[in-house]
C-alpha positions in Angstrom: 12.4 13.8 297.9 11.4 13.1 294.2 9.2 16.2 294.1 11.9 18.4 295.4 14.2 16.5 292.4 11.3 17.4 289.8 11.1 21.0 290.8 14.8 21.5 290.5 15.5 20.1 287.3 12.3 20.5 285.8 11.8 17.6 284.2 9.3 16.0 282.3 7.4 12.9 282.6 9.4 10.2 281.8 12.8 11.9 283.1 10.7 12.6 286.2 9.7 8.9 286.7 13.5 7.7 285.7 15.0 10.1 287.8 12.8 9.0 290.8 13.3 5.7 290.5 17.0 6.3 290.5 16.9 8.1 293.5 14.8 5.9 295.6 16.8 2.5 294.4 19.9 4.7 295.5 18.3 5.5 299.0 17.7 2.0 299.8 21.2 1.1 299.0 22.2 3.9 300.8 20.5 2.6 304.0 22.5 -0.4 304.6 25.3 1.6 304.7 27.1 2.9 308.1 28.5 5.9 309.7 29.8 8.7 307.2 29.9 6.5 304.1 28.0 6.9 301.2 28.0 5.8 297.4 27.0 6.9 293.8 25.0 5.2 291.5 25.8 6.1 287.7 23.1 5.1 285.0 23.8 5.2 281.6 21.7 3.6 279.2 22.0 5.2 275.5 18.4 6.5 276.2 17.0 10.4 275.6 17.8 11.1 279.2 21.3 10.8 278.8 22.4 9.8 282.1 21.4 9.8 285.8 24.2 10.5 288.4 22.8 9.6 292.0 24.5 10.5 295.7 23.1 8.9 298.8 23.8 8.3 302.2 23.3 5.9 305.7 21.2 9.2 306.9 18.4 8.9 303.8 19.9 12.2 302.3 20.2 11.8 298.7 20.9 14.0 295.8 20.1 13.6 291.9 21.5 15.0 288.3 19.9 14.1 285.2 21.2 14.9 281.9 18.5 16.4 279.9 15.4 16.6 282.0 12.5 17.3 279.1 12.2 13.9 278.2 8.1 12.7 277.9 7.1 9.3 276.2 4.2 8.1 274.9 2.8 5.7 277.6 4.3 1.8 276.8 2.1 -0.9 276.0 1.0 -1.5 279.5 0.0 2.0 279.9 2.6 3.6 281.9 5.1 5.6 281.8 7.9 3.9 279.2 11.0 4.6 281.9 12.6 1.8 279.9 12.3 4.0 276.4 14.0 6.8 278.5 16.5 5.0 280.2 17.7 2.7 277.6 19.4 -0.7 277.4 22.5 -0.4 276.2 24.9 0.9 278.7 26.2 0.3 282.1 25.1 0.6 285.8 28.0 2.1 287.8 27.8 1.9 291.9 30.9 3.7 293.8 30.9 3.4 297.3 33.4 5.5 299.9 33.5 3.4 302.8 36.3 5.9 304.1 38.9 3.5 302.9 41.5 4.6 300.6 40.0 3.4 297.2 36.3 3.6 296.8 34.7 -0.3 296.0 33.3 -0.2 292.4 31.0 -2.4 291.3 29.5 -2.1 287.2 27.0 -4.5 285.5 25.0 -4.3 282.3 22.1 -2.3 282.5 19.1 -5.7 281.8 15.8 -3.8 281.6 16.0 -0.2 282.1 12.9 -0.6 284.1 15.6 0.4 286.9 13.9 -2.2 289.7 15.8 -4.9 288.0 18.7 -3.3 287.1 19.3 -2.5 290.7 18.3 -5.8 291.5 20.4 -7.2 288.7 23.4 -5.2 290.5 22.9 -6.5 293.9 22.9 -10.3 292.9 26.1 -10.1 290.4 28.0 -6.9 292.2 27.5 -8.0 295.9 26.7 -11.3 295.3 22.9 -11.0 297.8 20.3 -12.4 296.2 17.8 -9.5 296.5 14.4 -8.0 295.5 13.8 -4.2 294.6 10.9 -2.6 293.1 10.5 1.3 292.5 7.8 3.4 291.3 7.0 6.7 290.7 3.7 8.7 290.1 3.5 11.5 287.9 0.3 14.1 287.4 -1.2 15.2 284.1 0.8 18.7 285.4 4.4 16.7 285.4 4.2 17.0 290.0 5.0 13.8 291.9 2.2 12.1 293.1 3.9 9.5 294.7 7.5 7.4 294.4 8.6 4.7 297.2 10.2 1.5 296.4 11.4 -1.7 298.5 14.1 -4.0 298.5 14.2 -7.4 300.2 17.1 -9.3 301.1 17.5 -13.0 301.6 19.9 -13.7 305.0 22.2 -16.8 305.2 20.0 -19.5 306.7 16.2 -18.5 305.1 14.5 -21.1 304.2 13.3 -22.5 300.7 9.8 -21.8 302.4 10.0 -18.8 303.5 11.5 -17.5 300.1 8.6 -18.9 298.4 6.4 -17.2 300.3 8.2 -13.8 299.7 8.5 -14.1 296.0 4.8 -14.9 295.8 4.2 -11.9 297.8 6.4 -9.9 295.2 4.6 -11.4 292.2 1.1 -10.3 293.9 2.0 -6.9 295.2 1.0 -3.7 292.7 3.0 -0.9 291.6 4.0 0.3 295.5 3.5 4.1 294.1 -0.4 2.9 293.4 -0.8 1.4 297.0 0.7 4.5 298.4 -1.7 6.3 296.2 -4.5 4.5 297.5 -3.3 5.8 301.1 -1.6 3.2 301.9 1.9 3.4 304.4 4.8 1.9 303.7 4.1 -0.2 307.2 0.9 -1.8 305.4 2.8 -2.3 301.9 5.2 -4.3 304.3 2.1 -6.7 305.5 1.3 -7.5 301.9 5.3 -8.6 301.7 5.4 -10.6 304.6 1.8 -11.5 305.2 2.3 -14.0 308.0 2.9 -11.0 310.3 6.5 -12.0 311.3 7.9 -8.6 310.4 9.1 -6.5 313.1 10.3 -2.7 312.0 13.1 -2.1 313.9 14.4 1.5 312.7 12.6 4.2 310.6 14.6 6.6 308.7 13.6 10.3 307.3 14.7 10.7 303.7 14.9 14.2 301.7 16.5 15.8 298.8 19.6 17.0 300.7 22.9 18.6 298.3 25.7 19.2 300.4 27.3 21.7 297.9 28.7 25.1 299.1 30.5 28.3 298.1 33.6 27.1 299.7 33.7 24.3 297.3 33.7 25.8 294.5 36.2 27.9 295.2 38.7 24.8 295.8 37.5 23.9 292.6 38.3 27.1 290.4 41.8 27.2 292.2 42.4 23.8 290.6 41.4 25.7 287.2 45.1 27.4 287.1 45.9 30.5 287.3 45.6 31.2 283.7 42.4 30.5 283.1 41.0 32.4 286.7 42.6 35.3 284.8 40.7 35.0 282.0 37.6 35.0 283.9 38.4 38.5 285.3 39.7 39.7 282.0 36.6 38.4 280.1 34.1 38.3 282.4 34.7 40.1 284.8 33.5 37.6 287.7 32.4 34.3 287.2 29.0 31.8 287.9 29.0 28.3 289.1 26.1 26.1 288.9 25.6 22.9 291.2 24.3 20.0 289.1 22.5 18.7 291.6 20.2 21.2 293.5 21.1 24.2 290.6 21.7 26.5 293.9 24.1 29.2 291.9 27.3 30.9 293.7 28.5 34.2 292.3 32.3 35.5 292.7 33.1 38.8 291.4 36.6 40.9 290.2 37.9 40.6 294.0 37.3 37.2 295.1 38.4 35.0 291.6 42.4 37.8 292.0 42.3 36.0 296.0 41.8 32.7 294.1 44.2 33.6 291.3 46.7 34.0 294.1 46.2 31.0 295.7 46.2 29.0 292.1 49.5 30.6 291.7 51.1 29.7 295.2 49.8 26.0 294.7 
């Protein structure tokens, strides 16, 4: 999912790692949703990346935009990748969720670290009020591909006791960077022992996740139409056809002399 991210936007170390991050803390929010809802996450820390605009779903599909791409950092003072110079501190953390109600629930907290597993972390215990773990981590090789990127998050239910939460956030404390175990060849149901290593975890769904936009020609028509009919005319005038560009996956839809006059039309029947 991250690769197919880095490939499409091109970017560069740190924007790779930022990005990735990003879109695995969004996936795992994603995944406690239900049915056809899904949410966006909206970073924007005053950092060289600009900012990160993130789409998800209950299915693991997830999409990712990030402002300027070629952003590469000298490593930080622990010797990796400085997301946190990239991302910046001062700014917000914006989560909008469409639960298929008539307004979307918005929740927005202060971006704390810019490290991203906190922020998101940050989010969940202030937003949604559920005290929660989330680390994410992304690999990145000498030639800017993704060696690995995965993440967790942990939730503590109503009931849990002091006990058992000690033992978890010992387990957090111990556990490496979960893109290092993964290098290592680790899976995700391993990196789960080392979480809850009295062996009392039982996986009860696994989930496929991918780099999935859901843009389309059809779309962007409805979204010219809204342009007006003066300024579709312009386009044929000037132009003489028109290019639109998805953010997302950069997939690019063409619409020559013929179909932006059909468009004009229907702007001017609106």
């Amino acid at each position: 999912m991250v690769q197919t991210a880095q490939e499409k936007h091109e970017t560069w170390s740190a924007a790779t790692a930022a990005l990735g991050r990003a879109m695995v803390g969004t996936t795992l929010l994603g995944a406690t949703l239900k049915g056809n809802d899904k949410l966006t996450v909206r970073i924007a820390g005053g950092g060289p990346v600009g900012y990160l605009l993130i789409d998800s779903n209950a299915k693991g599909e997830t999409k990712g935009f990030i402002k300027n791409p070629f952003v590469s950092l000298p490593l930080n003072d622990q010797g990796k990748i400085d997301v946190k110079g990239a991302v910046g501190t001062d700014g917000m953390m914006t989560v909008s969720k469409d639960l298929g109600m008539k307004d979307p629930f918005v929740g927005q907290v202060p971006i704390v670290s810019g490290e991203l597993g906190e922020d998101f972390t940050y989010y969940m215990a202030h937003s949604e009020q559920i005290p929660t773990a989330i680390g994410l981590s992304v690999l990145v090789n000498p030639d800017e591909t993704v060696k690995t990127a995965g993440g967790f998050m942990i939730q503590v239910l109503p009931g849990a006791s002091d006990a058992t939460i000690q033992k978890v956030e010992q387990a957090i404390a111990e556990l490496p960077q979960v893109s290092k175990l993964m290098n290592q060849g680790e899976t995700p149901e391993e990196i789960l022992r080392r979480l809850v290593p009295d062996g009392s975890s039982h996986i009860l769904e696994e989930m496929p996740v991918s780099f999935t936009c859901d843009c389309s020609k059809d779309r962007f028509e409805t979204a010219i139409v809204t342009l007006g009919e003066k300024e579709i005319e312009e386009m044929i005038d000037e132009d003489k056809g028109a290019e639109a560009v998805c953010q997302f996956c950069r997939t690019k839809y063409y619409f020559n002399e013929e179909e932006l006059t059909k468009l004009k039309e229907e702007a001017k029947n609106r």
